[in-house]
C-alpha positions as CSV (number, residue, x, y, z in Angstrom):
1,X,36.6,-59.1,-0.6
2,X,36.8,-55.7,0.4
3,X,38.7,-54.7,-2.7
4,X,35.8,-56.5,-5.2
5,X,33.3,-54.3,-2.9
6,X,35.5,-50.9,-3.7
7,X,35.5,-52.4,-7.2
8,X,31.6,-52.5,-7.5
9,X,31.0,-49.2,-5.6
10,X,33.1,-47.3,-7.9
11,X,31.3,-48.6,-11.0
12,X,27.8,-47.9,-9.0
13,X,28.9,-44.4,-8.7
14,X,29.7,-43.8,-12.1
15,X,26.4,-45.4,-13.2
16,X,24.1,-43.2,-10.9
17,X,26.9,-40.2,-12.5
18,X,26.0,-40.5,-15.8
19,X,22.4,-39.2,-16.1
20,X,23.0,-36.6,-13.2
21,X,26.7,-35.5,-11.8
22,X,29.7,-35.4,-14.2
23,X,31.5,-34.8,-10.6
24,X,30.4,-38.3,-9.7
25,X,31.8,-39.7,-12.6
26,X,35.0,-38.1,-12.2
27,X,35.2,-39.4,-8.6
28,X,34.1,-43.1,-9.5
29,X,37.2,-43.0,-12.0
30,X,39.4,-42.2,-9.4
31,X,37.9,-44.8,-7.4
32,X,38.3,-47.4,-9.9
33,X,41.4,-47.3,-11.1
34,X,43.2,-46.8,-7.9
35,X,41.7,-49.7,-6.0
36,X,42.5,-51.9,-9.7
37,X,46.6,-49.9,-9.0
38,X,46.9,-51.4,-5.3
39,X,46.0,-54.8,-6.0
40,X,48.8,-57.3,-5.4
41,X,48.8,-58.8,-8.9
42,X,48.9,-55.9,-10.9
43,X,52.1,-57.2,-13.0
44,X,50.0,-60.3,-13.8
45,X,46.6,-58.0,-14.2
46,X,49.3,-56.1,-16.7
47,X,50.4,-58.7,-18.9
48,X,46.9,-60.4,-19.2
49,X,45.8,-57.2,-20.9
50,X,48.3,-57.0,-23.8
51,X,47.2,-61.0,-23.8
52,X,43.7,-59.8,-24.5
53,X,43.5,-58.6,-28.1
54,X,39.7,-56.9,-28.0
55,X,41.0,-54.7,-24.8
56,X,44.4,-53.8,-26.4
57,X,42.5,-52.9,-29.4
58,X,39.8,-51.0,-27.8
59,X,42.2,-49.2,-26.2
60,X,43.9,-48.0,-29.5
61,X,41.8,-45.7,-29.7
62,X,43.4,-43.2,-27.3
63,X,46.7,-44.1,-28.1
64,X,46.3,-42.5,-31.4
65,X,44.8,-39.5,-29.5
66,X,48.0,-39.6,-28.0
67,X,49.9,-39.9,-31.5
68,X,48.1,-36.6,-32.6
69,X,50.1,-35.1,-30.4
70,X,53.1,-35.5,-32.1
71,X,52.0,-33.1,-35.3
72,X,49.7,-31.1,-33.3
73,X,50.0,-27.4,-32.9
74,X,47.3,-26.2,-30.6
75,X,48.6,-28.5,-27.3
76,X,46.4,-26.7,-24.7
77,X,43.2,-28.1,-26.9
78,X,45.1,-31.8,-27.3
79,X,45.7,-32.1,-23.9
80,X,42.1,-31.3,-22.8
81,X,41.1,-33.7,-25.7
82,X,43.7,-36.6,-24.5
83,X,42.6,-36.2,-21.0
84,X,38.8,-36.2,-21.8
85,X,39.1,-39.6,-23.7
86,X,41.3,-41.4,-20.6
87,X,38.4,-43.6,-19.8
88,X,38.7,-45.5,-23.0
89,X,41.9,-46.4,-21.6
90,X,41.1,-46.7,-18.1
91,X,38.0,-48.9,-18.0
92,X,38.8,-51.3,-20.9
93,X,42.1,-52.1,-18.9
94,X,40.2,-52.5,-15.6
95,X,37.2,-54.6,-17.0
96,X,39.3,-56.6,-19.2
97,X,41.7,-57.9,-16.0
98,X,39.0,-57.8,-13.5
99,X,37.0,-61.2,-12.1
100,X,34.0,-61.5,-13.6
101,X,31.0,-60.3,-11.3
102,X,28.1,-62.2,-10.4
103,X,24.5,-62.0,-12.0
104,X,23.1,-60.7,-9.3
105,X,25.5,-57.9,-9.1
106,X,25.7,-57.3,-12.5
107,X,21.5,-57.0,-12.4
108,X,21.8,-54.5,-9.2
109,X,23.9,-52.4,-11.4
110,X,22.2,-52.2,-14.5
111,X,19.3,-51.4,-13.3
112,X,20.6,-48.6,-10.6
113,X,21.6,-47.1,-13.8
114,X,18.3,-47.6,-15.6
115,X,16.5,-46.0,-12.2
116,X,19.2,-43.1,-12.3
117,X,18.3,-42.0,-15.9
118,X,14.1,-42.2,-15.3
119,X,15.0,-40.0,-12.4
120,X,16.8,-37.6,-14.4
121,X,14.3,-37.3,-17.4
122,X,11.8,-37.4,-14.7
123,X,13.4,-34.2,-13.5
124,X,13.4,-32.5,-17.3
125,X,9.3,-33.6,-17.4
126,X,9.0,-31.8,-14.5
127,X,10.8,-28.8,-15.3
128,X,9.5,-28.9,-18.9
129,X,5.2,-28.7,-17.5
130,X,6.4,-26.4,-14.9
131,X,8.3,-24.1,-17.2
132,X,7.1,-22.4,-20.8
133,X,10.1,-23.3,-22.4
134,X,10.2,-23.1,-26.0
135,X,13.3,-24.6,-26.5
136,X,12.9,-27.9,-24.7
137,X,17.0,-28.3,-24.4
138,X,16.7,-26.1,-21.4
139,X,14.7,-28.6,-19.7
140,X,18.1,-30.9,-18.7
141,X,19.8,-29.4,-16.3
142,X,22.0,-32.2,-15.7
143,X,23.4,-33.5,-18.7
144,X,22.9,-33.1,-22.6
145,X,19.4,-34.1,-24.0
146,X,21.4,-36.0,-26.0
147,X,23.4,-37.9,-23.9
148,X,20.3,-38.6,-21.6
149,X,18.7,-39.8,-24.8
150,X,21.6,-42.3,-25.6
151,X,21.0,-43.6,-21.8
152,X,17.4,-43.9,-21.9
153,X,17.9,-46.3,-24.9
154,X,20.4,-48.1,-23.0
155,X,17.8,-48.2,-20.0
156,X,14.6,-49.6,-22.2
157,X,17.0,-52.4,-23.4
158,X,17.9,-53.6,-20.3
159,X,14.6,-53.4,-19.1
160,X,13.3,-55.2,-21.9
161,X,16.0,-57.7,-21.0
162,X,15.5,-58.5,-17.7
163,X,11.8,-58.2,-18.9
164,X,11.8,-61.2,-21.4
165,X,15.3,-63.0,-20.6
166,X,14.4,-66.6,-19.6
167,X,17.6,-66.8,-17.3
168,X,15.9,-63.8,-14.8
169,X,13.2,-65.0,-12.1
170,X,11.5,-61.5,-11.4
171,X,8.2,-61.2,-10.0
172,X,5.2,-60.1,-12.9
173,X,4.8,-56.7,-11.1
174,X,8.2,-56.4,-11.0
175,X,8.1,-56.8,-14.8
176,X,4.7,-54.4,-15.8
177,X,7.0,-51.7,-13.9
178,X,9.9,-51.9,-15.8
179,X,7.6,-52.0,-19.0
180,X,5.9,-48.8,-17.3
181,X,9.1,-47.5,-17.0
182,X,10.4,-48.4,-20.6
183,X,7.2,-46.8,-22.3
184,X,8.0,-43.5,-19.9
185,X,11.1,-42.9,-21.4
186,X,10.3,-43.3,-25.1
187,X,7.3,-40.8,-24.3
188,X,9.8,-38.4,-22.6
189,X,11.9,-38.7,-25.2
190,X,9.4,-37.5,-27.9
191,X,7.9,-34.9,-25.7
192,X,11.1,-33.4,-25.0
193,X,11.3,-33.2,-29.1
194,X,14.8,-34.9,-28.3
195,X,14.7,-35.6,-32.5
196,X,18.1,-37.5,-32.3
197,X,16.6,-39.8,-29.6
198,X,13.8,-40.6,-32.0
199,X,16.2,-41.3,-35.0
200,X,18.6,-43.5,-33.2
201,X,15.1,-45.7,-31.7
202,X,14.6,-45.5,-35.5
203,X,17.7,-46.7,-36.8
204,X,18.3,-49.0,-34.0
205,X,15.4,-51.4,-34.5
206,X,15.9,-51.6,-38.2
207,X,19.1,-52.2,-37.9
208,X,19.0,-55.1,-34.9
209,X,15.9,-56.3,-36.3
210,X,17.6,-56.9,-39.9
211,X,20.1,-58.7,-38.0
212,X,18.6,-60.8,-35.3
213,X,16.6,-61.5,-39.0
214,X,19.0,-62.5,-40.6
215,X,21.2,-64.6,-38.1
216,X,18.3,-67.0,-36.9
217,X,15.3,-66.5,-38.4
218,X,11.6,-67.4,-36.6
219,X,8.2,-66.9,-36.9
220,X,8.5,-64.8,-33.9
221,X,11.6,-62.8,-35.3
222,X,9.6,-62.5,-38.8
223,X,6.5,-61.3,-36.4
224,X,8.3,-58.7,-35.5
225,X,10.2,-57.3,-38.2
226,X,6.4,-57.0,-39.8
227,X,5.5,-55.2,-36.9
228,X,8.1,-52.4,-36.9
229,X,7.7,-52.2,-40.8
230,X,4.0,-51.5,-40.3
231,X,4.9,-48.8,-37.8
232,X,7.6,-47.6,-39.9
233,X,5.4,-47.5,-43.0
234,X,2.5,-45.5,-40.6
235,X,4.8,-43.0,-39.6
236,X,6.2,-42.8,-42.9
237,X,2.2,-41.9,-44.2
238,X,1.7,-39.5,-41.3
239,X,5.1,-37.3,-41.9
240,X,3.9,-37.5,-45.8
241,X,0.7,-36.2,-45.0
242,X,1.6,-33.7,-42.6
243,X,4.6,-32.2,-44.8
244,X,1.7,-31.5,-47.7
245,X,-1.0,-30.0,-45.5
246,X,1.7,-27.7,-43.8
247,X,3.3,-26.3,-47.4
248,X,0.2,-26.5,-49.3
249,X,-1.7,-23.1,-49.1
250,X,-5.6,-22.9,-48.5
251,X,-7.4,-19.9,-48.9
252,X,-9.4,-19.8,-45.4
253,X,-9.8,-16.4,-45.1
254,X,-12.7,-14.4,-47.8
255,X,-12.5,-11.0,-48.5
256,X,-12.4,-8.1,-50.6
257,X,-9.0,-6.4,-50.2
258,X,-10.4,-4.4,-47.3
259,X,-10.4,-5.3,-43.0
260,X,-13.7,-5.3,-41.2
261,X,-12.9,-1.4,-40.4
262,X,-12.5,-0.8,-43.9
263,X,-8.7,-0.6,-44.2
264,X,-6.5,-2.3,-47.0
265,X,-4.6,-4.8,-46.6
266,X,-1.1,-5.2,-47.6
267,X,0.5,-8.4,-49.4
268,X,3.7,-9.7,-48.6
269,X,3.1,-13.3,-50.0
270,X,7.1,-13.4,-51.4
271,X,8.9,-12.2,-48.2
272,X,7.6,-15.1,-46.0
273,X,7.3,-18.7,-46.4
274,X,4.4,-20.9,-46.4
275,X,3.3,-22.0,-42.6
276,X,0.4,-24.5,-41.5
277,X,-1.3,-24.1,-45.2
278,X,-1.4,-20.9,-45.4
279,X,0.8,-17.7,-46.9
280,X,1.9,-16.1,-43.8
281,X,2.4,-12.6,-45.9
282,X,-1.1,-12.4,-47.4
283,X,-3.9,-10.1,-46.9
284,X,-1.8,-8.5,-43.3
285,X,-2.6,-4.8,-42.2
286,X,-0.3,-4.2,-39.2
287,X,-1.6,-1.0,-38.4
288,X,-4.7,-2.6,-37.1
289,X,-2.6,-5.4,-35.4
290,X,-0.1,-2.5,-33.7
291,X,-3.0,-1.2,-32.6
292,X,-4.9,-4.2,-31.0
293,X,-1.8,-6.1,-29.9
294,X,-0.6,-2.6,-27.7
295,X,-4.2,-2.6,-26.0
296,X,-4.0,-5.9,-24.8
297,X,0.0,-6.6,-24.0
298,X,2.0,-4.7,-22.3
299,X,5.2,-5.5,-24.7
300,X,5.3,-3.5,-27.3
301,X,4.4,-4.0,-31.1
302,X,7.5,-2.8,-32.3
303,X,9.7,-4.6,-29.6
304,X,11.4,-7.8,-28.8
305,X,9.9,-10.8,-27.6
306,X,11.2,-12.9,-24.8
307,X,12.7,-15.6,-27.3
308,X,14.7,-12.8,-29.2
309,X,12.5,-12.3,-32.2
310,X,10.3,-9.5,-33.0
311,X,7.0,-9.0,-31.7
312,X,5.3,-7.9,-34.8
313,X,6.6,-11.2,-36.7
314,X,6.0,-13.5,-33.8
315,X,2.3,-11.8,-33.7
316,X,1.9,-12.4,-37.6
317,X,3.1,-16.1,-37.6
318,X,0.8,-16.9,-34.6
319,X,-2.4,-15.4,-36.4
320,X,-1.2,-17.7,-39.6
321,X,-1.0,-20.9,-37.8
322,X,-4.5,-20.7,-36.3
323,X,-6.2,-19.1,-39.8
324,X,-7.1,-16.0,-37.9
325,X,-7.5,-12.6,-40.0
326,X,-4.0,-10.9,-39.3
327,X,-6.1,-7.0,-38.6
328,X,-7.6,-5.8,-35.0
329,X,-10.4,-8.3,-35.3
330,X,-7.9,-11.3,-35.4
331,X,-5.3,-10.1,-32.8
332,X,-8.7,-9.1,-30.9
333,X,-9.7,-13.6,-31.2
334,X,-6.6,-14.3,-29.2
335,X,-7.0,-15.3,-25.7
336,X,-4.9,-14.5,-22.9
337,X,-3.0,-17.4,-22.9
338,X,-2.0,-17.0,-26.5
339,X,-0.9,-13.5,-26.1
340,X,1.3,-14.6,-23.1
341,X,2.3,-17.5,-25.3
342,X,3.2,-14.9,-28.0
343,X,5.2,-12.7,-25.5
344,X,7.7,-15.8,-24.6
345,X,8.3,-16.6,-28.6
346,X,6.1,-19.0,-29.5
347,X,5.1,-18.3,-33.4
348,X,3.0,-20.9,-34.1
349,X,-0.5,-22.5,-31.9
350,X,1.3,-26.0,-32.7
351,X,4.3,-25.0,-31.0
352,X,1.9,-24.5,-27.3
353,X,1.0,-28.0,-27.4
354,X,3.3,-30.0,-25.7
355,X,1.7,-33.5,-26.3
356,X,2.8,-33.2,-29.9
357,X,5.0,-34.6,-32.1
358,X,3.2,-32.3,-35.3
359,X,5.2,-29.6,-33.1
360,X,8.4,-30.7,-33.9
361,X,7.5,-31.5,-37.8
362,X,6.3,-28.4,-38.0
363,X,9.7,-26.4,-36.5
364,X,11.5,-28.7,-38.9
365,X,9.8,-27.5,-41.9
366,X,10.0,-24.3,-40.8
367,X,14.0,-24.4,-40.3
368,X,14.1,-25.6,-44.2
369,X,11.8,-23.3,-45.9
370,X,13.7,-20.6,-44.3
371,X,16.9,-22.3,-45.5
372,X,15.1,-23.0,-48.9
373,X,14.0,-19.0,-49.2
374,X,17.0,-17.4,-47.7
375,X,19.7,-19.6,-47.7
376,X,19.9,-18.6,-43.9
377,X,21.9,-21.7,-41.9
378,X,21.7,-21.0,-38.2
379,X,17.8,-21.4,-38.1
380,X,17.7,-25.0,-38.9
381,X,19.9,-27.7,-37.2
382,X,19.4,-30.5,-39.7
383,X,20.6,-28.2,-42.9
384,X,23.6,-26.6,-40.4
385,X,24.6,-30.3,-39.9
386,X,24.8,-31.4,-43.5
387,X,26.9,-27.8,-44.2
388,X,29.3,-28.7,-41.1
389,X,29.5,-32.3,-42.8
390,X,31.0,-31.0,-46.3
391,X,32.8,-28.2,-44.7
392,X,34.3,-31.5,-42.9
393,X,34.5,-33.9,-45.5
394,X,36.5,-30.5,-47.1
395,X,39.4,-30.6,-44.2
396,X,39.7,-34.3,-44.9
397,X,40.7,-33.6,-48.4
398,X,43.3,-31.5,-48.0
399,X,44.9,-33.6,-45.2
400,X,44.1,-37.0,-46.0
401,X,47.2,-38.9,-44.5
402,X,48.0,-37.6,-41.4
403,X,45.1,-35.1,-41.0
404,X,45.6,-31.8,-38.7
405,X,46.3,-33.4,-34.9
406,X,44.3,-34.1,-32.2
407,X,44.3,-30.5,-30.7
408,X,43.6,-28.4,-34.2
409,X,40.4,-30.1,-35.2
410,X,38.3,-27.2,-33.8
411,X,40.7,-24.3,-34.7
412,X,40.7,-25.6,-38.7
413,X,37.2,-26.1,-38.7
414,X,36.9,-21.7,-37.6
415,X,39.4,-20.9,-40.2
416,X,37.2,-23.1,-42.9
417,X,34.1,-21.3,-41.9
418,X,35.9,-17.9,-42.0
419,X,37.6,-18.8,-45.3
420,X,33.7,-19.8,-46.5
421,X,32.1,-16.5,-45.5
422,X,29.8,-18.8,-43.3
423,X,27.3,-17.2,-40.6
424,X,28.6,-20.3,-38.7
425,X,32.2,-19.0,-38.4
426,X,31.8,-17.5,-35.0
427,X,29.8,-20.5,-33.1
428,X,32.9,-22.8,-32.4
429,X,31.6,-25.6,-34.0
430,X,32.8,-29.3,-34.9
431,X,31.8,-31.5,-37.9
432,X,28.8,-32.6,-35.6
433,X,29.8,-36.4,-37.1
434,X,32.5,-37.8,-35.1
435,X,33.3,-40.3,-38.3
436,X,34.4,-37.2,-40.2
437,X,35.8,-35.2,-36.7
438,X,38.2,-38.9,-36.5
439,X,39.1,-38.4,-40.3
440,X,39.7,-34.6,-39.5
441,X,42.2,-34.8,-36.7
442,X,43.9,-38.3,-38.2
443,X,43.8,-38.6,-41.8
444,X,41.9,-41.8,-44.3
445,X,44.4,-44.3,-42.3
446,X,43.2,-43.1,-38.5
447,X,39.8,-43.4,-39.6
448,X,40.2,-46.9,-40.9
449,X,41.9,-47.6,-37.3
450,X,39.0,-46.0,-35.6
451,X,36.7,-48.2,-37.7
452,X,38.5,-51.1,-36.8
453,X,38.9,-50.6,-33.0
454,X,35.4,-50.1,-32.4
455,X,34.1,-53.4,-34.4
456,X,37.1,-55.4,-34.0
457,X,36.9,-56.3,-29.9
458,X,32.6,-57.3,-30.4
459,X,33.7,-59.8,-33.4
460,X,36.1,-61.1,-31.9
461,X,34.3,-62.1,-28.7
462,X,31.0,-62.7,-30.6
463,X,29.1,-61.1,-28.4
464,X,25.5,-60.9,-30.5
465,X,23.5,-61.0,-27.5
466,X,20.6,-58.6,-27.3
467,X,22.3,-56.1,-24.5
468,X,25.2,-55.1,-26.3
469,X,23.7,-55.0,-30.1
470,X,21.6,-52.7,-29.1
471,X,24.1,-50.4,-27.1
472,X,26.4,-50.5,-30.3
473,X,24.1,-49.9,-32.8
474,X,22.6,-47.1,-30.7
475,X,25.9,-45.6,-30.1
476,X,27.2,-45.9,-33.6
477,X,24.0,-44.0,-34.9
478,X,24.7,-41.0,-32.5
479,X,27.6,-40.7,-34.0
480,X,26.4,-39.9,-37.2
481,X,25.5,-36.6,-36.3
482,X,27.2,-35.9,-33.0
483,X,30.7,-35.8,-31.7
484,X,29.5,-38.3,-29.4
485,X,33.4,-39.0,-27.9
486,X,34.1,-34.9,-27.3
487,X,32.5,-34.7,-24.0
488,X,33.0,-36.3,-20.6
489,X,29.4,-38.1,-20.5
490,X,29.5,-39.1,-24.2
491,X,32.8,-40.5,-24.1
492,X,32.2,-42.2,-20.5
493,X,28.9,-43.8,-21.7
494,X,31.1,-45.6,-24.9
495,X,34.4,-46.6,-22.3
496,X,32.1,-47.9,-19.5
497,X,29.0,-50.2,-21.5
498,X,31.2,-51.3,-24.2
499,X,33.5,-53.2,-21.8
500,X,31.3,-53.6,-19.3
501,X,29.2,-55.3,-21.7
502,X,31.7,-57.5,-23.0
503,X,34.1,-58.6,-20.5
504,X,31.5,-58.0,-17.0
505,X,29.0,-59.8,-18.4
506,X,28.3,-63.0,-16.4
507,X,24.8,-63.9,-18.3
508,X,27.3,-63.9,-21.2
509,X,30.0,-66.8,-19.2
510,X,32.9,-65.8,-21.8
511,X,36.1,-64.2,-20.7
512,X,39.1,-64.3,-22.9
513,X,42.5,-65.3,-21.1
């Protein structure tokens, strides 16, 4: 009894850990795995795990961390790398030999975790209205916007679950709070601009909806696949809109060549970009704008502004984006909140706005067209992506067998960027696709293993229920464009729900021998 209540502390731990305390997590595993070591029937525990093929295959997936080692030649990185990925061995081989908890527990600790990660995004709301930040990222201060992302996915599922599931007797007010709390976090995560949070809700619903579809079809399953296809096709007509107003050029402001105090204005109309519909370089006198902008801030025209750009540029793009005449009479128009806005880097009135999602359209099409125009990489994070994908796809090719180890993933990937004269050479970066970063370190055949350790154990057990579908398909599209199994929290968030999921489950009433 008092070993089951160890058990279920440890795993509360790491579930309130997740969203806020990588310390926590590290503790719970210590916890765990130490109270699973000092039970009496650990021999039989043993030898019902290489009985249970999903775990043993699950687990595969460090072993051939640990068979990188054998042709790796930068060890210090390996190790870090084998000992960052122990809990897909740890928690696999604890949840696949443990006794099954009860439904009540299993509730209490799904939804502690679902509590835990509205607290923490509650925290980055907070710091996000009570800070000017333009980057939202600096927002979390616990963990990755990304990983909290993943989570609060995780959380609206099991909300929804406990929501709708006919098994659950919850009170209704019980119920509109968890919906409350469900529509909270999807609005976090698009006010936060947390893009990949919105692609993997995206990619998710198609994707389980197509299948759910497809496996038993209804009128209410056919409801609502309609539903999220009308949605889908709205947002589709909104971002198609939005993309031809913002590079489509309108002449709003009249003149004849000359400002209002009769000075000429310059044209720059092929050095800059189009920007909210209008040529950022055309009809500019920054003489006048020097002038005004030095009366009314104290940071200098010609300086820096608090985001690292210059002032004179941020100044010009902010004039663009709200059709104001770029002279003294249009720096003159600006208000005092828009030249304080101007002094912490923000270039564009849309960017001030932080109920928008026309905000981070706008930054996005701003990253390409200065990718389009200068072939410059490190302002956009979509276009840096697909570069670090065929600078991956690259390594693969010329280690397809074997691929480079488990420790010389990241120095291979420098001396590619180096070898391809890339302004990327000196960030440390990965393949930002942990498909390609598996292929990297282990060759075509390690992939294919990856591949088959991941979907293998869910097959086998059948587990289709609405809980972990969603989990997998939610974790599968992070990986698309992250390295979602090269940090603690991201590799913790795969080893603890895909077991838990499938071996903890009690709503589920299937344990394999």
């Amino acid at each position: 009894m008092l070993r089951e209540r160890i058990h279920l502390l440890g795993i509360i731990l790491l579930v309130i850990g997740l969203p806020f305390s990588r310390a926590f997590v590290s503790i719970s595993y210590v916890i765990i795995i130490t109270n699973w070591l000092l039970d009496k029937n650990i021999f039989k525990k043993f030898g019902d795990f290489f009985k249970n093929s999903p775990a043993l295959i699950l687990t595969s997936i460090y072993f051939i961390h640990l068979l990188g080692l054998l042709y790796t030649s930068d060890f210090s990185y390996a190790w870090l790398e084998v000992r960052t990925k122990i809990p897909i061995l740890i928690l696999p081989l604890v949840f696949s030999t443990s006794k099954l908890i009860e439904k009540k527990e299993f509730i209490f600790i799904v939804i502690i975790f679902c509590l835990a990660v509205v607290a923490s995004f509650g925290s980055a709301i907070y710091f996000f209205f009570a800070h000017s930040y333009i980057d939202t990222r600096d927002a979390f201060h616990f963990v990755s916007h990304i990983r909290l992302a993943q989570m609060a996915i995780i959380a609206v599922s099991i909300f929804l679950w406990v929501i709708f599931a006919k098994k659950i007797n919850i009170q209704w007010w019980v119920k509109i709070l968890f919906l409350i709390l469900s529509l909270f976090l999807i609005w976090a995560i698009v006010i936060l601009e947390v893009m990949s949070g919105l692609l993997i809700i995206i990619i998710t619903l198609v994707v389980t909806s197509i299948f759910y579809l497809f496996k038993t079809p209804n009128i209410n399953r056919l409801l609502s696949a309609l539903i999220i296809a009308i949605v889908l096709i709205s947002f589709s007509i909104y971002l198609a809109i939005t993309i031809k107003n913002y590079n489509t050029p309108k002449d709003y402001a009249k003149n004849n060549g000359l400002t209002f105090y009769g000075n000429k204005y310059d044209n720059f109309i092929s050095d800059y970009p189009i920007e909210s519909g209008s040529f950022i370089g055309k009809d500019v006198c920054f003489s006048e704008m020097k002038q005004c902008w030095n009366q009314r801030s104290e940071l200098a025209f010609d300086s820096i502004d608090m985001h690292g750009n210059p002032v004179k540029f941020t100044l010009l793009r902010f004039l663009n984006s709200k059709h104001l005449t770029k002279d003294f009479k249009g720096v003159w128009k600006l208000s005092k909140k828009e030249i304080s806005f101007i002094e912490k880097g923000f270039a564009n009135v849309e960017y001030t706005n932080k109920f928008s999602l026309k905000k981070r359209i706008y930054k996005l099409l701003w990253e390409y067209n200065i990718f389009k125009k200068e072939n410059y990489i490190d302002e956009s994070s979509a276009v840096k992506r697909l570069f670090l994908w065929e600078t991956g796809l690259h390594l693969v090719a010329e280690k397809p067998w074997f691929g480079v180890g488990t420790g010389d993933v990241k120095n291979c990937f420098a001396d590619e960027l180096i070898k391809e004269k890339s302004s990327l050479s000196e960030d440390h970066l990965r393949a930002h696709n942990q498909f390609i970063s598996i292929a990297i370190a282990f060759g075509i055949p390690g992939f294919l293993w990856f591949l088959f350790a991941i979907f293998y154990p869910f097959i086998k057990k059948h587990s289709y229920d609405f809980l972990f579908m969603i989990f997998f398909i939610s974790y599968l599209s992070s990986m698309l464009w992250e390295d979602s199994l090269e940090t603690q929290i991201g590799v913790t968030i795969f080893a603890f729900f895909y077991p838990f999921y499938l071996f903890m489950n009690p709503y589920l009433n299937k344990k394999l021998p």
